[in-house]
C-alpha positions in Angstrom: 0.0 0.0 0.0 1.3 3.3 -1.1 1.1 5.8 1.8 -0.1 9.8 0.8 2.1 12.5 1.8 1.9 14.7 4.3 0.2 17.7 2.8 1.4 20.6 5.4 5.0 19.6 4.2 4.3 19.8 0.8 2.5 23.2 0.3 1.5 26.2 2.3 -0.8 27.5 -0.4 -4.4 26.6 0.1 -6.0 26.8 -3.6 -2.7 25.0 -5.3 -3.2 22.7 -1.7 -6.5 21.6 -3.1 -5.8 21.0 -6.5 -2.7 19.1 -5.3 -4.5 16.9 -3.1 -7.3 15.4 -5.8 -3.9 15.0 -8.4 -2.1 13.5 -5.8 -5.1 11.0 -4.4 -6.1 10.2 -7.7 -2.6 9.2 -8.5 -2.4 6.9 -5.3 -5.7 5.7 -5.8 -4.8 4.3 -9.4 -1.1 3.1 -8.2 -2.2 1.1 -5.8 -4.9 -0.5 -7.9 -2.1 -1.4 -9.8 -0.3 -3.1 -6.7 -3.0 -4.8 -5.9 -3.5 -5.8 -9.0 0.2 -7.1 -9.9 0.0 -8.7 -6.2 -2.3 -11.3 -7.0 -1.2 -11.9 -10.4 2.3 -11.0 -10.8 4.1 -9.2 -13.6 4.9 -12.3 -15.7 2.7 -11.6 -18.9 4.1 -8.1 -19.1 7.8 -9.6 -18.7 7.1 -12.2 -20.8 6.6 -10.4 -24.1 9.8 -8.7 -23.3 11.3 -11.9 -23.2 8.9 -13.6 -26.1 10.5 -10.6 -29.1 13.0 -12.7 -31.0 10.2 -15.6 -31.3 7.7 -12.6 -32.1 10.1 -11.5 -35.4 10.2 -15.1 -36.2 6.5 -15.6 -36.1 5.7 -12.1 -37.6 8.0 -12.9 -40.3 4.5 -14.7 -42.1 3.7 -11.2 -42.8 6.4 -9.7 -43.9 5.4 -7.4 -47.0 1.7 -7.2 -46.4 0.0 -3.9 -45.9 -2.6 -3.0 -43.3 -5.7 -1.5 -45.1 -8.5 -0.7 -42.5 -8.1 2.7 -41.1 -5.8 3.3 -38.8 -4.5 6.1 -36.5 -1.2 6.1 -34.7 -0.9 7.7 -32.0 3.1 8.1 -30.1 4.0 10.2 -26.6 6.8 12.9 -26.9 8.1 11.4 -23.8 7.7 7.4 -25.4 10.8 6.0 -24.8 10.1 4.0 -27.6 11.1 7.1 -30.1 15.0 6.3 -29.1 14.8 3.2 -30.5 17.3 3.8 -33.8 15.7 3.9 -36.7 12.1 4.8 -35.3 11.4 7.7 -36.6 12.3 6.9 -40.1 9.8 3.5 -39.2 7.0 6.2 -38.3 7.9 8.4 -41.4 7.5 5.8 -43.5 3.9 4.3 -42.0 1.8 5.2 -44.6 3.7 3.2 -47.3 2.3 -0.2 -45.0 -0.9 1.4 -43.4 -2.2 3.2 -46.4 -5.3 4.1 -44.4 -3.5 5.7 -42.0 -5.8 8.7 -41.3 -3.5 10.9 -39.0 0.0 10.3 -36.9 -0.1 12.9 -33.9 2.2 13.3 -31.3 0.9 13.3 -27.2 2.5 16.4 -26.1 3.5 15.5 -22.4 2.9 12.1 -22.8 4.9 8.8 -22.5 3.9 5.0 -23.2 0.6 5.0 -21.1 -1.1 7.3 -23.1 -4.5 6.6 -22.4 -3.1 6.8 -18.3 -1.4 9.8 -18.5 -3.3 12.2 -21.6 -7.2 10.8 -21.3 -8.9 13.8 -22.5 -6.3 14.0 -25.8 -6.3 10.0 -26.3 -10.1 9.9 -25.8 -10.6 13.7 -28.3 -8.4 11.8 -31.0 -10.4 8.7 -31.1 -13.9 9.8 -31.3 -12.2 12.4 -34.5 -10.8 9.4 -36.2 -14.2 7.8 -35.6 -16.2 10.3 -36.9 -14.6 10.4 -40.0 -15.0 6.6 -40.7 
């Protein structure tokens, strides 16, 4: 269980107080639903795909040269550490030569990995968009 802060150490100001607090709570709130969650069931099937990639190319490889052709939208955080990956930016430059439905490629300002976790409103604002247009 994650414990919350002692608020009279963290701020003397009572309207940025408040605001703080919800963040902060809600943020606890969610982490430990994710403890709770990864007590019971451990963190094997995230590991495992980590450890499952070489067997992934291998399998993957039955596709190799095939394009995807229902719409698509992609979607990538600023922060993603993904994006260092070599190479990856030339990968998502060149995306709509395999997804030729690709309707849009935006970037999650302030955004990582989670981006449904950690940008809701621009995650959820970008869907119903691409849905719209279908």
């Amino acid at each position: 269980m994650v414990v919350l802060p002692d608020f009279d150490e963290v701020t003397s100001c009572a309207i940025c107080e408040s605001r703080f607090r919800q963040t902060v709570e809600a943020t606890y709130l969610l982490l430990n639903k994710f403890v709770q969650a990864f007590s019971v069931s451990g963190f094997r099937g995230g590991l495992n795909y980590y450890r499952n990639l070489d067997r992934n190319r291998e399998v993957q490889a039955a596709f190799e040269g095939l394009l995807i052709e229902v719409p698509a939208l992609y979607l990538v955080g600023e922060r993603d550490t993904g994006l260092a990956i070599p190479g990856m930016h030339e990968i998502i430059g060149a995306m709509p030569q395999i997804v030729p439905s690709l309707r849009a490629s935006r970037v999650v300002p302030r955004a990582g990995h989670w981006l449904q976790q950690e940008a809701p409103d621009f995650v959820n604002s970008a869907l119903i968009e691409f849905l719209r247009e279908l």
